[in-house]
C-alpha positions as CSV (number, residue, x, y, z in Angstrom):
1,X,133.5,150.6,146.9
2,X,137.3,150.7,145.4
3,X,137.9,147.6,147.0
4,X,134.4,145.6,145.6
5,X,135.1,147.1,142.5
6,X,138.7,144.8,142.1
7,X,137.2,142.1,144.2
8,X,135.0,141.7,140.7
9,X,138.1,142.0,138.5
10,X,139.6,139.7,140.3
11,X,137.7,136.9,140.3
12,X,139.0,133.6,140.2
13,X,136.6,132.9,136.5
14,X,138.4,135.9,135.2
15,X,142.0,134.8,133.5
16,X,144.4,136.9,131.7
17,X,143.4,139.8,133.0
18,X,146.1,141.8,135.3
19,X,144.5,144.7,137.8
20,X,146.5,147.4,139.2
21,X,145.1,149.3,141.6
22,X,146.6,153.1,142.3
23,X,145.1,155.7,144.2
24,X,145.3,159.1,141.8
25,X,148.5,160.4,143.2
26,X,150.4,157.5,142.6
27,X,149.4,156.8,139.1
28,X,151.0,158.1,136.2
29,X,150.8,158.1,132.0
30,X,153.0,154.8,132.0
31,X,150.3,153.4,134.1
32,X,147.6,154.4,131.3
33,X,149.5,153.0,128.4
34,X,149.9,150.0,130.2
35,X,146.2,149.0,130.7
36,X,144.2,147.9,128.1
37,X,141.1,149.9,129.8
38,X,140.7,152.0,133.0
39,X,138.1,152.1,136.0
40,X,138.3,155.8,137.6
41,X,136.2,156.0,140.9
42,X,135.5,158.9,143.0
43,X,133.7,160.9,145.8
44,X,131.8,163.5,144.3
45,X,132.6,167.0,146.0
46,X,130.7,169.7,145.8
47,X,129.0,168.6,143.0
48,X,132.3,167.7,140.7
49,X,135.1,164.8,140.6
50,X,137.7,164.4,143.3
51,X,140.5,167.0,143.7
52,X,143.1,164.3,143.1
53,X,140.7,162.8,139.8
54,X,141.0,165.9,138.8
55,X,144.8,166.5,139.6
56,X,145.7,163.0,138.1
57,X,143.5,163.7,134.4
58,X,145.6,166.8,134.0
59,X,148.9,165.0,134.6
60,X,148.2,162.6,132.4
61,X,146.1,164.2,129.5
62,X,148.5,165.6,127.0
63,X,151.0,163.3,127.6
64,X,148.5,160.2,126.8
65,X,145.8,161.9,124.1
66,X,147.9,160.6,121.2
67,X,148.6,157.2,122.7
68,X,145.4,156.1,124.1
69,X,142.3,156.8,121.9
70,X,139.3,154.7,122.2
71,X,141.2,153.0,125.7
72,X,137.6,151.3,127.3
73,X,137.0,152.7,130.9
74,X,134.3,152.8,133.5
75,X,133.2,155.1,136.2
76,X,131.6,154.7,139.7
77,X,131.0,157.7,142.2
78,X,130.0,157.7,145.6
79,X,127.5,160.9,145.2
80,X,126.2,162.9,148.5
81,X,124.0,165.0,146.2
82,X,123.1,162.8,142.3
83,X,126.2,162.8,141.2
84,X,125.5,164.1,137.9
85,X,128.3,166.9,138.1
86,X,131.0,164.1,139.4
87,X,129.8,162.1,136.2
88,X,129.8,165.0,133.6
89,X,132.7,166.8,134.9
90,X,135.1,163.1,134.1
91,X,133.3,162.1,131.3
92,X,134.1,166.1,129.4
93,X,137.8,165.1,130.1
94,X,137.7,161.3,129.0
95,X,135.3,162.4,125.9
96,X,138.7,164.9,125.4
97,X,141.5,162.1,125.3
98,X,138.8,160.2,123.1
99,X,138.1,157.3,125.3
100,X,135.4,154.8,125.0
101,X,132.6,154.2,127.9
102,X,132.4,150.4,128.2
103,X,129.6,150.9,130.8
104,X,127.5,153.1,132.3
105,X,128.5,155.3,135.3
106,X,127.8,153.5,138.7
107,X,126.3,156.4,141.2
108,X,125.8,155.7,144.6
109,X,124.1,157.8,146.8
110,X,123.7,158.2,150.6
111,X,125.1,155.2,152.5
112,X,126.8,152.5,150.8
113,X,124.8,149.4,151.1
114,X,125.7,145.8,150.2
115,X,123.3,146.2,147.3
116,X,125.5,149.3,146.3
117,X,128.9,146.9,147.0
118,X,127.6,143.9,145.0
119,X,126.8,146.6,142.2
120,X,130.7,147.6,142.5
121,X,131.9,144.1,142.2
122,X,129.5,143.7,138.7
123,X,131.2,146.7,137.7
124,X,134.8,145.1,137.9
125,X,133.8,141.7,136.7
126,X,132.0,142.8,133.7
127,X,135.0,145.2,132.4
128,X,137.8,142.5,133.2
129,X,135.8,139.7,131.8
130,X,134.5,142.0,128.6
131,X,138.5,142.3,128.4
132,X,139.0,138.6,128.5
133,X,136.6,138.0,125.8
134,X,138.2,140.9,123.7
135,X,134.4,142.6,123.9
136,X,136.3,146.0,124.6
């Protein structure tokens, strides 16, 4: 999904836009206040975000609230149950730090399809080119 997901931001139509992608560990508050908006993705477990989603908000929460209010982001979740506590439990943490949804949360449940991939892809190209038209 991750990888669908930049596929979109990347797409060739898509200019002056610069993607980094970081897994959670590796991403850091300098990381934040370098991106003009943020897509978080992650497995829901046991009916809430990612351990590491989780881990990488609190790093990164009080040393960002001040800098970073109204930063556009986006969500996706690969769900085995609705996803609905994945999506509530990130979106009570970005509502904190005062960020702004730029689109709905993406849940996918059961098996990933290419339906669910193609979905992804929208996802990235829709932010990334909302940033190139200074939409968000």
């Amino acid at each position: 999904m991750t990888d669908a997901v930049v596929a979109g931001a990347t797409r060739d139509e898509i200019d002056g836009v610069d993607v980094r992608m970081l897994r959670a560990p590796d991403a850091s508050a300098d990381d934040v206040r370098w991106c003009d908006a943020v897509i978080i993705g992650t497995p829901e477990n046991f009916g809430y975000m990612s351990g590491l989603i989780k881990d990488f908000l609190e790093r990164i929460f009080y040393v960002v609230v001040d800098d970073t209010p109204g930063l556009p982001y986006a969500l996706f979740v690969k769900a085995s149950n609705d996803g609905s506590g994945a999506v509530r439990s990130v979106e009570r943490i970005l509502t904190g730090l005062r960020w702004k949804q730029a689109l709905p949360p993406l849940v996918v449940t059961g098996d990933v399809s290419d339906a669910d991939l193609e979905q992804c892809a929208e996802l990235g190209m829709t932010l990334a080119a909302g940033l190139e038209a200074g939409v968000f």
